[in-house]
SEKOL-203615 format. One record per residue: residue in three letters; x, y, z of N, C-alpha, C, O in turn. Coordinates in steps of 0.001 Angstrom, whole numbers, plus 500000, padded with zeros to 6 digits. Example, Ala and Ser with C-alpha at 12.3 -4.5 7.8 and 13.67 -1.06 7.14 Angstrom:
code|n.px|n.py|n.pz|ca.px|ca.py|ca.pz|c.px|c.py|c.pz|o.px|o.py|o.pz
ALA|513190|494310|507800|512300|495500|507800|513200|496700|507800|514236|496681|508465 $
SER|512850|497750|507080|513670|498940|507140|512900|500030|507870|513409|501138|508039 $
END
This chain:
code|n.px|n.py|n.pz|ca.px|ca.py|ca.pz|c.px|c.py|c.pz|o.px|o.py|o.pz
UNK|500824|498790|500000|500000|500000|500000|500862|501266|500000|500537|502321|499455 $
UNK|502014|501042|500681|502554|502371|500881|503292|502741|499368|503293|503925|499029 $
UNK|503978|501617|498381|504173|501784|497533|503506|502369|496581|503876|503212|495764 $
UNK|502085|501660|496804|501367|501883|495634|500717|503623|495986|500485|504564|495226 $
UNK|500634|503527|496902|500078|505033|497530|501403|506118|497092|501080|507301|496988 $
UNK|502609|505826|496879|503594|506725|496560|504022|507045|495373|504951|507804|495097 $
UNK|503055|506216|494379|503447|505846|492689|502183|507381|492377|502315|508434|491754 $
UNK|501079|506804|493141|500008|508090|492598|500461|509803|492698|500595|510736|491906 $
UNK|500557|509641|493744|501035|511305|493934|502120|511616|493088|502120|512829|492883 $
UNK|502871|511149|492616|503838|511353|491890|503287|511409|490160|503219|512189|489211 $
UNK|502976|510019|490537|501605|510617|488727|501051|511973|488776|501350|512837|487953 $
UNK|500139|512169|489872|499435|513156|489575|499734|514156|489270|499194|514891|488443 $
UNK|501072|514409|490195|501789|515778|489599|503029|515509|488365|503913|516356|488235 $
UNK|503012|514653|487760|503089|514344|486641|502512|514933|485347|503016|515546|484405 $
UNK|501141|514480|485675|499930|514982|484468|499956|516128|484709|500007|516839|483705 $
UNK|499935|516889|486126|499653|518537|486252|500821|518860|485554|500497|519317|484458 $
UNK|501975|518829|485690|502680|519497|484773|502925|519262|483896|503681|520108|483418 $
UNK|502632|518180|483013|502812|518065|481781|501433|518829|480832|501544|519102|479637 $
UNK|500102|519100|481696|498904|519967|480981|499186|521333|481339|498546|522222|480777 $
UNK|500098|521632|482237|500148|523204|482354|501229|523563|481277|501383|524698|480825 $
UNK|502188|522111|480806|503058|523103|480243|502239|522906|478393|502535|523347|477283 $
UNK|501281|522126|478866|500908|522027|477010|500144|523246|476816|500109|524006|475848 $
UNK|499483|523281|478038|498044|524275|478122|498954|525500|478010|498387|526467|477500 $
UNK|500294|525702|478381|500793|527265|477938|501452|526736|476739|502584|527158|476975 $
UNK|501538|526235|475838|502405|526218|474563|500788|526520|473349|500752|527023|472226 $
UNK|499962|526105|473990|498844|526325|473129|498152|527369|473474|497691|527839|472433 $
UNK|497826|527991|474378|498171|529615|474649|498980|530392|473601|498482|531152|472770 $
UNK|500216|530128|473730|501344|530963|472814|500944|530956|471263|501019|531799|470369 $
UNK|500493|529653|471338|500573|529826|469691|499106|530406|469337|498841|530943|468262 $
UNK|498333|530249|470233|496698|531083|469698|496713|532694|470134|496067|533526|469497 $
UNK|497436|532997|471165|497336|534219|471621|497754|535294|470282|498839|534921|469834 $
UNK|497336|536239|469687|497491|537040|468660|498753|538034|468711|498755|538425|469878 $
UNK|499800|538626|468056|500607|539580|468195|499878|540553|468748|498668|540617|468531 $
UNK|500711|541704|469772|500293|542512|470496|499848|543567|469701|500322|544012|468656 $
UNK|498764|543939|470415|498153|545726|468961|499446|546508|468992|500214|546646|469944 $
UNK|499538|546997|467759|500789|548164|467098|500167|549351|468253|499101|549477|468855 $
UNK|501534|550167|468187|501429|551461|469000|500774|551972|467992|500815|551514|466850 $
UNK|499672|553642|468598|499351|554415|467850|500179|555550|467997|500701|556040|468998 $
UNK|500193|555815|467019|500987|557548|466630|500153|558335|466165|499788|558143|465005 $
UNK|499601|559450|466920|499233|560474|466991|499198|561498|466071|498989|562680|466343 $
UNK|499489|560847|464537|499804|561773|463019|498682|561438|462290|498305|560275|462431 $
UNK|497923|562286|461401|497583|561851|460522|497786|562666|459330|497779|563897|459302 $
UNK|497970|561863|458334|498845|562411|456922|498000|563352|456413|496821|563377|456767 $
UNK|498556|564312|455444|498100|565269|455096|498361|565563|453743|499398|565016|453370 $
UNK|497754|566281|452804|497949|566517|451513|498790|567420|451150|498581|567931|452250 $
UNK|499700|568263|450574|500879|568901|450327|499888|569893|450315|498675|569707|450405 $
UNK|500622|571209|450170|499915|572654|450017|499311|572976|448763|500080|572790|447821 $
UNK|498149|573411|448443|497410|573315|447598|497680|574620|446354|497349|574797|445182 $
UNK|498390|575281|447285|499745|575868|446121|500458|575470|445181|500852|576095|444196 $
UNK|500722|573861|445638|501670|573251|444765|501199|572418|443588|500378|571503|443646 $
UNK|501832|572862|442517|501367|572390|441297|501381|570997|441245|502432|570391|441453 $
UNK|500283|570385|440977|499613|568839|440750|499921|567765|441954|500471|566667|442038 $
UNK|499006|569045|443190|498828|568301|444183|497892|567057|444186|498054|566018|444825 $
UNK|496835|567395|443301|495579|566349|442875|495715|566760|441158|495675|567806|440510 $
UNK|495878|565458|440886|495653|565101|439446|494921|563495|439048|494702|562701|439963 $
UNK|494681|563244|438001|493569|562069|437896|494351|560929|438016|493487|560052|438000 $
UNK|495328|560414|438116|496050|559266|438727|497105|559737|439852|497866|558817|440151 $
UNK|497284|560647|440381|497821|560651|441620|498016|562049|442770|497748|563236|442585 $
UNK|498363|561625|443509|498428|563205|444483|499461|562893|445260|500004|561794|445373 $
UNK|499858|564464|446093|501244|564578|446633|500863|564552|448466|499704|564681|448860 $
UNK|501525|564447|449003|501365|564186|450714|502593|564925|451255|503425|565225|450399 $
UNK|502770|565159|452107|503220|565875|453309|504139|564623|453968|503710|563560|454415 $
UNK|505563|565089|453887|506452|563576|454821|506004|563774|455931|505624|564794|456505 $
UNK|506079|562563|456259|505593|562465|458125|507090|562662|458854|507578|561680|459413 $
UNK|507864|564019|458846|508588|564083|458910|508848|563947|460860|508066|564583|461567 $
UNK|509912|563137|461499|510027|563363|463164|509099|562341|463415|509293|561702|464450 $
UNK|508213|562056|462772|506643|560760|463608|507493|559443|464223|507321|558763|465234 $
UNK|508031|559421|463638|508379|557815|464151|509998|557641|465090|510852|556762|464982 $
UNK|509954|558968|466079|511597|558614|466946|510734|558309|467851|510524|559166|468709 $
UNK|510003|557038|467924|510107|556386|469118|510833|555223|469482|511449|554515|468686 $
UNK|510688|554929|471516|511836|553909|471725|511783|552359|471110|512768|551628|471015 $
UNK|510616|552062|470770|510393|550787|470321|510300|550746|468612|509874|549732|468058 $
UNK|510688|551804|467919|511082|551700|466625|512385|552029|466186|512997|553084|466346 $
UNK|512807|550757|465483|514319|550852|465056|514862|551321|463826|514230|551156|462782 $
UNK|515590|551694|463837|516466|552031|461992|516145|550973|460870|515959|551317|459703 $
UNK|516087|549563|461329|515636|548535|460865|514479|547979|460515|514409|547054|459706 $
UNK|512862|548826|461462|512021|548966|460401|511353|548815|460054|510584|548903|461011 $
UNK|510511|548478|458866|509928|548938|457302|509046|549948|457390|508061|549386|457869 $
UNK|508651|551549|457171|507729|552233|457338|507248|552288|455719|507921|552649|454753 $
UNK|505983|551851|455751|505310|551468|454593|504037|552748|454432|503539|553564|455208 $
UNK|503858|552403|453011|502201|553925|453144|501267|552524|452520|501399|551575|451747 $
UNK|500320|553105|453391|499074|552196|453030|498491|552870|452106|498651|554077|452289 $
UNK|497682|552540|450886|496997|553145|449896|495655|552868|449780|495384|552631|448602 $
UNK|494396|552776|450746|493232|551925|450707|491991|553189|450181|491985|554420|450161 $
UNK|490853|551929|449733|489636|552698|449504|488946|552990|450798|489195|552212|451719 $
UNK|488306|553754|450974|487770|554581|451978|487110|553359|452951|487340|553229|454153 $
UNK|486273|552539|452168|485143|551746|453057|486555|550184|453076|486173|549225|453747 $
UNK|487180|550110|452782|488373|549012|453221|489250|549341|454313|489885|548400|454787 $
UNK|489402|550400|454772|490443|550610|455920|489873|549359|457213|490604|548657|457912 $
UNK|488530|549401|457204|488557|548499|458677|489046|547527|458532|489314|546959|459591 $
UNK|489417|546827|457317|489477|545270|457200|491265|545190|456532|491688|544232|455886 $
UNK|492044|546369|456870|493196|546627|456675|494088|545468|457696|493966|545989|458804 $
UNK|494651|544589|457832|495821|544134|458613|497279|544220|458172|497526|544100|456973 $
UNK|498273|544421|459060|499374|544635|458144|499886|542854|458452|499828|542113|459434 $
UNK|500413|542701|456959|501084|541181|456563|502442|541595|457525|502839|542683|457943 $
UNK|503032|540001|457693|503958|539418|458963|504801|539160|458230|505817|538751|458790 $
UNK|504846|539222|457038|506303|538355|455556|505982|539536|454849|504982|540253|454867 $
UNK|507642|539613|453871|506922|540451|452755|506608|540463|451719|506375|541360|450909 $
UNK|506569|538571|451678|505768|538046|450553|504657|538135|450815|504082|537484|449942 $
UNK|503752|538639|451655|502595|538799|452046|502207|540352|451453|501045|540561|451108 $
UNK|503007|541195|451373|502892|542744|450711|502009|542732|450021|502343|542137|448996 $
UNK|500690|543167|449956|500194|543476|448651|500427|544348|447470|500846|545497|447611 $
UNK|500225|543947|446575|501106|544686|445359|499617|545723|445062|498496|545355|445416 $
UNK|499924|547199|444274|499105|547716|443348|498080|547307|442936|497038|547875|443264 $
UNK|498068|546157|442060|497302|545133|441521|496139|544396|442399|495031|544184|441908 $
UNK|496436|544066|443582|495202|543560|444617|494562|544812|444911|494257|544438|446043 $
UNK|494127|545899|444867|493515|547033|445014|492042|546919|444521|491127|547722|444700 $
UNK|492033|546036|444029|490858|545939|443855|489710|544851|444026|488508|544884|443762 $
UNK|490604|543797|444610|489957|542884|445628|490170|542880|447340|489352|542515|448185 $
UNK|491593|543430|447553|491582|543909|448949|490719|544938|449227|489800|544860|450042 $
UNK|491034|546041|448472|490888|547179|448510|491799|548103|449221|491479|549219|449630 $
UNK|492991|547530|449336|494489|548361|449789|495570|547743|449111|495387|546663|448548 $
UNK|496550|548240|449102|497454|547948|448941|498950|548736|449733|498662|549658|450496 $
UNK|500411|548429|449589|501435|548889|450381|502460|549571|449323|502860|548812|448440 $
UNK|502867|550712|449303|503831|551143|448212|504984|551918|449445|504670|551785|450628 $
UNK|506097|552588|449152|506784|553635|449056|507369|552893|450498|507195|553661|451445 $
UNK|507746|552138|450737|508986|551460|451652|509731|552295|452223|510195|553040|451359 $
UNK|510079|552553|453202|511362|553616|453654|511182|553194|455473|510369|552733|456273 $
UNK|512730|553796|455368|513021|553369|456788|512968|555017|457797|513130|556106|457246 $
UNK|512751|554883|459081|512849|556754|459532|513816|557687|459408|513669|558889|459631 $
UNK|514862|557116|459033|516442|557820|458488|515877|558788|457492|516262|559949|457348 $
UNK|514782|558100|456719|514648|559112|455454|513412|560481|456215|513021|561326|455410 $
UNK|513014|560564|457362|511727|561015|457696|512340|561918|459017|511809|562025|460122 $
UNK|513781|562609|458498|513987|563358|459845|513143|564475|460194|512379|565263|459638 $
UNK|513780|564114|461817|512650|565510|462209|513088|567216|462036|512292|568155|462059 $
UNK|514770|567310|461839|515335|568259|462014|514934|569014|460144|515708|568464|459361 $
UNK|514381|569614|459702|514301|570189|458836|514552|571462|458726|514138|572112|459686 $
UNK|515221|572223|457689|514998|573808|457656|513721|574052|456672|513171|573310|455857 $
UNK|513422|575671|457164|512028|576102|456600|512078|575941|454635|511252|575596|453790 $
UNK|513317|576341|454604|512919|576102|453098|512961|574933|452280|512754|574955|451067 $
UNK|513291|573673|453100|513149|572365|452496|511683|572049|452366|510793|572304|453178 $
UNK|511569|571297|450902|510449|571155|450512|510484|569473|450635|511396|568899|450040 $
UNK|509755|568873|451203|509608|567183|451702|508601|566839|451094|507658|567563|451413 $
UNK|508286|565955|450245|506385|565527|449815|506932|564360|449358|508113|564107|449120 $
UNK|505407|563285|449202|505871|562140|448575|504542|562093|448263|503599|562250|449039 $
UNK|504497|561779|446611|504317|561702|445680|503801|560287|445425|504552|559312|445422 $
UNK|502082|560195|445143|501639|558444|445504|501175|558478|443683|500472|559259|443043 $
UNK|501755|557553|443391|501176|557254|441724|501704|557714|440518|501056|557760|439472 $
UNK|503729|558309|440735|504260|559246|440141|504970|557917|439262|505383|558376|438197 $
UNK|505227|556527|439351|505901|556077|438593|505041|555472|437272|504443|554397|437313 $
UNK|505075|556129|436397|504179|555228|435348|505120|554158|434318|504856|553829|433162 $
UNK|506119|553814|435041|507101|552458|434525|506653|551132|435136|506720|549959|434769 $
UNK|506202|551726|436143|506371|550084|437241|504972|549575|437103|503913|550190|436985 $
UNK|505242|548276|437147|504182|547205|436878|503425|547057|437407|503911|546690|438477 $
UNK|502220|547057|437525|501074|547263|438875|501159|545723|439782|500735|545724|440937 $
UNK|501631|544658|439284|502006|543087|440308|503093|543241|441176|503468|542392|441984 $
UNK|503668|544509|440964|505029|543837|441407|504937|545044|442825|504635|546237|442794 $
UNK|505327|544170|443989|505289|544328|445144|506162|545993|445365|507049|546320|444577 $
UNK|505869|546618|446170|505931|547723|446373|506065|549230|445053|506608|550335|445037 $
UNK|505344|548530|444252|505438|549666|443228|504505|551098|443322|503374|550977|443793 $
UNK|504779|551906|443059|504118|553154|443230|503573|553341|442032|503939|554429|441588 $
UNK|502708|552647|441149|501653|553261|439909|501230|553811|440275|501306|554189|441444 $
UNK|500193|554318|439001|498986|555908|439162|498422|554666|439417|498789|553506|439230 $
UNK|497071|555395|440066|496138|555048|440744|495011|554972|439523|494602|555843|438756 $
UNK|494689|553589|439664|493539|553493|438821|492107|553993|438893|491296|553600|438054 $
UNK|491760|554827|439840|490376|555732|439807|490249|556855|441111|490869|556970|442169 $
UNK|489416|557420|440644|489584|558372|441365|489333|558345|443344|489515|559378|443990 $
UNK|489006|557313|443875|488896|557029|445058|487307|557395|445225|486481|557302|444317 $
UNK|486965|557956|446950|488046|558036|447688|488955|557458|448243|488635|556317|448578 $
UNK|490273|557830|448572|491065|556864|449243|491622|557211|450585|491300|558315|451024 $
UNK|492152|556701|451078|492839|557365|452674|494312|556454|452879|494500|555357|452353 $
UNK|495056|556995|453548|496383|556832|453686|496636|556356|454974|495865|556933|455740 $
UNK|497563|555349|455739|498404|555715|456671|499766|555161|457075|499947|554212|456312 $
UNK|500458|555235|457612|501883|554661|457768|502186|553510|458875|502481|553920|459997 $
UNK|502157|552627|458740|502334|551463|459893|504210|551181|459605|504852|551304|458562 $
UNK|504589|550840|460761|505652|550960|461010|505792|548954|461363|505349|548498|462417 $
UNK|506356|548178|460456|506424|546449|460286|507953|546091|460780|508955|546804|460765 $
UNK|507804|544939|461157|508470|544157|461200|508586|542479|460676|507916|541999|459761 $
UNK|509470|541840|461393|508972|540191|461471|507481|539691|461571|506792|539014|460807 $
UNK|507242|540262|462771|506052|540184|463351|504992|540495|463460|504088|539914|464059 $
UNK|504968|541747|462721|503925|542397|462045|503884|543856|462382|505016|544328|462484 $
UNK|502720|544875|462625|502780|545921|463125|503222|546330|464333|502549|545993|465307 $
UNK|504403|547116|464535|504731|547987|466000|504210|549084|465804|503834|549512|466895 $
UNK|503972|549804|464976|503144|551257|465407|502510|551594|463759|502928|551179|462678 $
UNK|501429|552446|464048|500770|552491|463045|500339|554563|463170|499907|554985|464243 $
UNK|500477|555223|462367|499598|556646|462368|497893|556485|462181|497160|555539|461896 $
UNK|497779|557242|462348|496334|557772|462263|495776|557712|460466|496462|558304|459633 $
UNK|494692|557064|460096|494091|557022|458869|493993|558442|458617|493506|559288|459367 $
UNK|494713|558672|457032|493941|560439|456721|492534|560270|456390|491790|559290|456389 $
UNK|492335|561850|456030|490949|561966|455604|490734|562073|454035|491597|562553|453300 $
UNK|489541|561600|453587|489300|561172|452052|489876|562118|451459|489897|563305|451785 $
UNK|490620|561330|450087|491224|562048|449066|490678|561629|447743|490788|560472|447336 $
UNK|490108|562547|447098|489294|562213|445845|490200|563137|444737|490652|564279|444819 $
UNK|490261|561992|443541|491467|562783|442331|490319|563489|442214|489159|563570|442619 $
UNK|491635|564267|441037|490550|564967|439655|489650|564103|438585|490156|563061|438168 $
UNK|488765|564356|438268|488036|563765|436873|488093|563873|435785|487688|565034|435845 $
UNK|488216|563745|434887|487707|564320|433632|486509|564404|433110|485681|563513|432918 $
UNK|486454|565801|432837|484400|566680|432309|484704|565719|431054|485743|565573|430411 $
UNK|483112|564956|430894|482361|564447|429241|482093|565766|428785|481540|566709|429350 $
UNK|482721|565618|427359|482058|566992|426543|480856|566504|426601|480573|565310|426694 $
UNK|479972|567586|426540|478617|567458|426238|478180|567919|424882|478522|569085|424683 $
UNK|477556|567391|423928|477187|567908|422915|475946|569080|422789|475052|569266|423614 $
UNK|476134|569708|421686|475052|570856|421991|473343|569889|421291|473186|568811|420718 $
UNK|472575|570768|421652|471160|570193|421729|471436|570129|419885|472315|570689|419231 $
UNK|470303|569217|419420|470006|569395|418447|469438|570461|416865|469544|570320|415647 $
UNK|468872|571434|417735|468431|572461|416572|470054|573590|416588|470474|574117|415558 $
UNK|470713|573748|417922|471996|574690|417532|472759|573924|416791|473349|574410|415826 $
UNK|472893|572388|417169|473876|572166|415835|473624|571803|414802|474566|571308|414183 $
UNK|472600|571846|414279|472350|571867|412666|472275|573484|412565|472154|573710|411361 $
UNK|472289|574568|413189|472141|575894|412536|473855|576043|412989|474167|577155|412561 $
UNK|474945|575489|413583|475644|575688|413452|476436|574761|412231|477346|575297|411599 $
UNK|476190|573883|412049|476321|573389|411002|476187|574170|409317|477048|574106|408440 $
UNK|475376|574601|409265|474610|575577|408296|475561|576638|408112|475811|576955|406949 $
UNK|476199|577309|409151|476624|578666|409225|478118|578253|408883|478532|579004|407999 $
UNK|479160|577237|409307|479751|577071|409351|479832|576124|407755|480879|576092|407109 $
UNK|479035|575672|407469|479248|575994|405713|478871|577091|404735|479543|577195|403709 $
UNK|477961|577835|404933|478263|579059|404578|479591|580025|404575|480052|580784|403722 $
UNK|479883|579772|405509|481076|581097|405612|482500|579981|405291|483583|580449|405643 $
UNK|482531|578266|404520|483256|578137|404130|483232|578739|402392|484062|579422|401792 $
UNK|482176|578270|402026|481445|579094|400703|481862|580074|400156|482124|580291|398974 $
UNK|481936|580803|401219|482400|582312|401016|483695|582371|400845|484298|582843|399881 $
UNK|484237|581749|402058|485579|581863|401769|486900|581163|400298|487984|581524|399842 $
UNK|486215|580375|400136|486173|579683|398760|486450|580643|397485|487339|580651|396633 $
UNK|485121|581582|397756|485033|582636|396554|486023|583870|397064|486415|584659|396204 $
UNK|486249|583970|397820|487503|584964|397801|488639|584476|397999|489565|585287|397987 $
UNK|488955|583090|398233|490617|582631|397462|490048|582510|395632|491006|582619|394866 $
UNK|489157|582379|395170|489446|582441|393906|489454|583696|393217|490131|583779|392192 $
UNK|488612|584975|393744|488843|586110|393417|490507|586259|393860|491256|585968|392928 $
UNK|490922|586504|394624|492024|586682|394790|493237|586189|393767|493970|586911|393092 $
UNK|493228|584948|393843|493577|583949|392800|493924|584829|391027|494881|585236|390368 $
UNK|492319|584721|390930|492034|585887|389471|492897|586944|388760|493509|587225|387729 $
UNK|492494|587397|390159|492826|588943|390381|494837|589102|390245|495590|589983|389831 $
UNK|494964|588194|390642|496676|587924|390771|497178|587014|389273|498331|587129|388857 $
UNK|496129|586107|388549|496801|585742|387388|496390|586853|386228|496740|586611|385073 $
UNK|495877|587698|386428|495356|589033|385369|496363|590011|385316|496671|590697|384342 $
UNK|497039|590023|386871|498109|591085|387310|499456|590940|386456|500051|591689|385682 $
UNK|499727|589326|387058|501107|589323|386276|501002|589092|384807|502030|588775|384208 $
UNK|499304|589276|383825|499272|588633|382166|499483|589955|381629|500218|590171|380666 $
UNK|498756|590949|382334|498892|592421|381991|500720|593204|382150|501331|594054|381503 $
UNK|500908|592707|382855|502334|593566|383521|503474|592876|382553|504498|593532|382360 $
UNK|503313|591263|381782|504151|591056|380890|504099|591401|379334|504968|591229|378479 $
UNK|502613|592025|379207|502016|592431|378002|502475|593791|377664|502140|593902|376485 $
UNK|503223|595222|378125|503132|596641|378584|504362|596688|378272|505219|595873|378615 $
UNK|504569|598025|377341|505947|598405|377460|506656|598053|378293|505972|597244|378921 $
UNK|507845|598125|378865|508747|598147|379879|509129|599858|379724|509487|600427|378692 $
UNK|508896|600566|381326|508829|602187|381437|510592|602253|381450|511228|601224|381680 $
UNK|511199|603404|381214|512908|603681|381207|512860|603971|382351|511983|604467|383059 $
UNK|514192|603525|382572|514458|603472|384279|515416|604824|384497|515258|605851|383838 $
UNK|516404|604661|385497|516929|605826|385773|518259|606128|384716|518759|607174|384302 $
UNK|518587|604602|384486|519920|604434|383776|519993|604781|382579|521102|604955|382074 $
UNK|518455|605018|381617|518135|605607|380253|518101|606982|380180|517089|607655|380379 $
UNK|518927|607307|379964|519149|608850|379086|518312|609192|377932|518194|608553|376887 $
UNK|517651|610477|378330|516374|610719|377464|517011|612222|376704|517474|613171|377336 $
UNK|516921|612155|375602|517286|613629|374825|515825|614290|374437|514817|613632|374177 $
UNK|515917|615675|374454|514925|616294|373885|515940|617540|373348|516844|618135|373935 $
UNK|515386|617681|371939|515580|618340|370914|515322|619782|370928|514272|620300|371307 $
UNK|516423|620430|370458|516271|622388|371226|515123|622386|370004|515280|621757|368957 $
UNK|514029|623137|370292|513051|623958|369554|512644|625310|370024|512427|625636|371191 $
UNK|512544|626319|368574|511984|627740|369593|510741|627333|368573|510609|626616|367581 $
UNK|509639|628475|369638|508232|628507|369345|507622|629309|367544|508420|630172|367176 $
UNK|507065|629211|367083|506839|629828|366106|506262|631219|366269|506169|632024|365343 $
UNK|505894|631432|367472|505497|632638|367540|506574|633872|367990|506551|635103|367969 $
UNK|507359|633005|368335|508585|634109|368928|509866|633827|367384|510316|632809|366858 $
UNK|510049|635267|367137|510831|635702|365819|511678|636902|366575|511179|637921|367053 $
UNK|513681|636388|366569|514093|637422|366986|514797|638006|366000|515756|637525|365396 $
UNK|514151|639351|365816|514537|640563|365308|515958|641577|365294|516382|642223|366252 $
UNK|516557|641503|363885|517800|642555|363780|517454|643288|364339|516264|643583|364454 $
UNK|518596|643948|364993|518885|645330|365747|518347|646396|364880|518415|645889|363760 $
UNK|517838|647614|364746|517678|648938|363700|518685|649720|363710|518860|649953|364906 $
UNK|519393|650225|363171|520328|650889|363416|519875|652694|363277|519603|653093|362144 $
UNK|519831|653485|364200|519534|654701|363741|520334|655664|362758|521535|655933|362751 $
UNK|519056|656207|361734|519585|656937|360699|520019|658416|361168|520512|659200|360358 $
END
């Protein structure tokens, strides 16, 4: 008895620790990566001063210049720009690989995608006033819309919203604040004019070719008559012809011998 009574207790705490240590290994692996820090930025559109801040495949942004010197973000990294449609941001996660990146091209079944890669080295905070910083979403029209971090124009006009998550191995350590909707430019449909102006513009606009017709051929005329006449005509003496005229006195004037007085 005493044996057998000394085999159990020893089992039992056997099984207890062999389920506490499974029961925490299966913990670990279900428990989710910790939520990314928030950063307190949200992106902004360049100054509306600046020429082709919004155009119909892309627009310019404001560097998030200084956002990211915090202690738990390293030189090492990846600060990515998110590019999503307005009603897709909730269902945004940032990928853990960066074969997981979505390229350009999924934009339209995710409804996001990841472009413009950079580490915070490029995003200092120390700037002078006259440095001009922007980055430019949709400026490469070389790069292939599949291929993982490419910056194409943007295939429609949105809206879209932006923000910067800051990745690793593991996925998000800090993320900014979603901007607010950015809608391109469009392009206006000509509209055609109603029906009765353009048949009376029609009308008018052959008329006054009509016309014009008859005065390149008057003109025309008028210029082959010029030069038939001008080769037909004496030729007038120029300066170089020496003209004689012949001494004559008048018939009415008779000059008279002297009288001599008697």
């Amino acid at each position: 008895m005493g044996l057998s009574g000394g085999r159990y207790p020893r089992l039992t705490l056997w099984l207890l620790l062999t389920g506490l240590q499974r029961g925490t290994g299966l913990a670990s692996s279900v428990c989710p990566p910790p939520a990314p820090e928030r950063i307190g930025y949200v992106p902004q559109l360049a100054s509306p001063t600046l020429a082709g801040t919004l155009t119909q495949s892309a627009f310019t942004l404001e560097q998030p210049s200084g956002q990211f010197s915090h202690l738990n973000i390293s030189d090492l990294d990846a600060i990515w720009l998110v590019v999503a449609h307005s009603n897709a941001t909730p269902n945004f996660t940032a990928p853990r690989r960066v074969e997981d990146v979505p390229a350009p091209a999924d934009l339209t079944q995710r409804g996001y995608y990841l472009t413009l890669m950079a580490h915070r080295s490029l995003y200092p905070g120390n700037q002078f006033g006259n440095q001009l910083r922007v980055l430019r979403i949709g400026n490469d029209t070389g790069c292939f819309p599949a291929k993982r971090g490419c910056n194409t124009p943007l295939p429609g006009p949105g809206p879209l919203r932006v923000k910067f998550p800051v990745m690793r191995d593991r996925g998000s350590v800090a993320e900014t604040e979603w901007s607010s909707e950015t809608r391109l430019q469009q392009a206006e449909a000509l509209q055609a004019a109603p029906g009765p102006q353009s048949a009376g513009a029609v009308v008018i606009i052959a008329i006054l070719s009509v016309l014009l017709a008859v005065l390149l051929t008057a003109l025309l005329a008028r210029l082959i008559y010029t030069c038939y006449d001008t080769r037909g005509s004496t030729p007038i003496s120029g300066p170089e012809q020496s003209v004689y005229v012949r001494r004559y006195d008048t018939h009415h004037v008779i000059s008279l011998p002297a009288v001599e007085d008697s």
